[in-house]
C-alpha positions in Angstrom: 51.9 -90.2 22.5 51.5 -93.2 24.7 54.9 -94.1 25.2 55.9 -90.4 25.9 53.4 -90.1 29.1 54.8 -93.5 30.3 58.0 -92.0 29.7 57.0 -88.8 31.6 56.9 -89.4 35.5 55.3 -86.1 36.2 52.0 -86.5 34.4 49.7 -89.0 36.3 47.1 -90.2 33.4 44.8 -93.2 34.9 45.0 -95.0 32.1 48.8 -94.7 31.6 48.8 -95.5 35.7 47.2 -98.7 35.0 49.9 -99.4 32.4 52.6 -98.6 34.0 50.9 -101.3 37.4 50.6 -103.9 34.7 54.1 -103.7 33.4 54.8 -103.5 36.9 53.3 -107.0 37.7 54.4 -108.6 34.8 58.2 -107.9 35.5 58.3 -109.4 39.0 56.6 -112.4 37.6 59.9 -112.3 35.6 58.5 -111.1 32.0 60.9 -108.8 30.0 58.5 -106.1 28.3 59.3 -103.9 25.9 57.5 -101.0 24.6 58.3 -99.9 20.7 56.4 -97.3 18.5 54.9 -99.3 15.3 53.7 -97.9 12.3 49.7 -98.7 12.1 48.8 -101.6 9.9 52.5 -103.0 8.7 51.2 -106.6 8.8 52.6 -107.1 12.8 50.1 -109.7 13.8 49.5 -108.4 17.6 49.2 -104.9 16.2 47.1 -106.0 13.4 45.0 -107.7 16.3 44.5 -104.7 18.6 43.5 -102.4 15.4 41.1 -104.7 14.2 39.4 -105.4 18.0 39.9 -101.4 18.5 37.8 -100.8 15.5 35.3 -103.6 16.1 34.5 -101.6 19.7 34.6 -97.8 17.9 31.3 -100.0 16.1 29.6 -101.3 18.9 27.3 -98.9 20.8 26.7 -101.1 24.0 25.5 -97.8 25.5 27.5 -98.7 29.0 30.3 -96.5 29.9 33.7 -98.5 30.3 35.9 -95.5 31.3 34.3 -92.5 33.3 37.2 -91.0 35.2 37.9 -87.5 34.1 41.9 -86.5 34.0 43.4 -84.1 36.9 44.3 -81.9 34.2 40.7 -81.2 32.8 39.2 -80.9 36.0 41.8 -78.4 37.7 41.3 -76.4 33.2 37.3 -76.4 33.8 37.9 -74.7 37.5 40.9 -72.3 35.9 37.8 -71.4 33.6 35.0 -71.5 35.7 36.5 -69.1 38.2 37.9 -66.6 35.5 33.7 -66.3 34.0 33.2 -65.6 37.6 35.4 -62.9 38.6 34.2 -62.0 34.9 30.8 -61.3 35.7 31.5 -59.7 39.2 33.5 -57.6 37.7 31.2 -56.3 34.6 28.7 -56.4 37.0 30.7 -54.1 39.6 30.1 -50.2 40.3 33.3 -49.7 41.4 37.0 -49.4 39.7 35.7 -47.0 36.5 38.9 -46.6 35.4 40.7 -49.9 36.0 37.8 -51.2 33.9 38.8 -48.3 31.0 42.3 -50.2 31.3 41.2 -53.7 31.8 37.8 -54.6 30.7 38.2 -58.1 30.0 40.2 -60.2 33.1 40.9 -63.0 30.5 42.9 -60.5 29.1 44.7 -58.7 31.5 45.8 -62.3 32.9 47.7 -62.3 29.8 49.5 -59.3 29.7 52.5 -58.9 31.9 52.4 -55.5 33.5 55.6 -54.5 36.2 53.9 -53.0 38.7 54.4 -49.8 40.4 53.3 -47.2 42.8 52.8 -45.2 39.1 50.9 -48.0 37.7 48.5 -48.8 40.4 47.8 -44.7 40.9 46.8 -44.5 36.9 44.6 -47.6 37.1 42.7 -47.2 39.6 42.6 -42.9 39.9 44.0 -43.3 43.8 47.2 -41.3 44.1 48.9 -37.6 43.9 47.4 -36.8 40.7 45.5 -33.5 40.5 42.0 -35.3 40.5 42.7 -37.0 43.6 44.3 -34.3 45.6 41.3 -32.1 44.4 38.7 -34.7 44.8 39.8 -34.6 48.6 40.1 -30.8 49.1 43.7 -30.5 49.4 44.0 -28.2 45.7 41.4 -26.0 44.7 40.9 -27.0 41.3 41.8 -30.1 39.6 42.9 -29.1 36.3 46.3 -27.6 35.2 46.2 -23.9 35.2 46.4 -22.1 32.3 48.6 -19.1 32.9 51.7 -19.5 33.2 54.0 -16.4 34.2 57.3 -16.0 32.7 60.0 -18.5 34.6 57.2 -19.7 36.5 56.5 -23.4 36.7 53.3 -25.0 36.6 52.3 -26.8 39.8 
């Protein structure tokens, strides 16, 4: 996995930064350097080496912190989350948008789900279009549901 985020110029790991500064500075003091997957513990002294001074540091509990940087991508994941528990709880929390919240009760959720949207959409959502219940709701039809009788050849309005 190391070699992959060396190889991967988009990803800016600390870790693999400092790597790729010390490869840097040993190949204008003229050092060729080559970088190789090996399989763990196939008797390659140096690798046998780093393993065995790897292990002897998992042991030690020295209680000071060596490495305390936390990556881009963690930080800019934690605010992702933090924001979406947010807008979460303002939005269980809210009066408003009954019926958005029949439809979408969970943002998490609706973040996933790819909706086209439409004048059609956004009036069934959220109740604010020509439907009967709105034109009633601001006195421009009498009554908001369909009526019932229906003359012969007549359509229903």
């Amino acid at each position: 996995m190391t070699l992959d985020r060396m190889q991967n110029r988009n990803k800016h790991y600390i870790l693999i930064e400092s790597i790729r500064k010390e490869i840097k500075r040993l190949e204008d003091r003229r050092w060729t350097v080559y970088c190789n997957w090996v399989k763990a513990h196939v008797g390659i002294q140096g690798n046998e080496m780093a393993d065995c001074l790897a292990k002897k540091t998992a042991m030690e509990d020295t209680g000071e912190i060596v490495y305390d940087k936390i990556p881009r991508e963690t930080i800019i994941t934690e605010g992702k989350e933090n924001g979406l528990t947010k807008w979460q709880e303002q939005w269980t929390s809210s009066t408003k948008g009954a019926v958005s919240k029949l439809f979408f009760p969970y943002i998490k959720e609706r973040m996933k789900t790819m909706i086209p949207i439409s004048a059609e959409v956004t009036a069934m959502v959220t109740r604010h279009g020509l439907t009967r219940t709105y034109l009633h709701r601001f006195k421009f039809i009498p009554n908001s549901t369909w009526p019932c009788r229906i003359k012969k050849g007549q359509l229903a309005t």
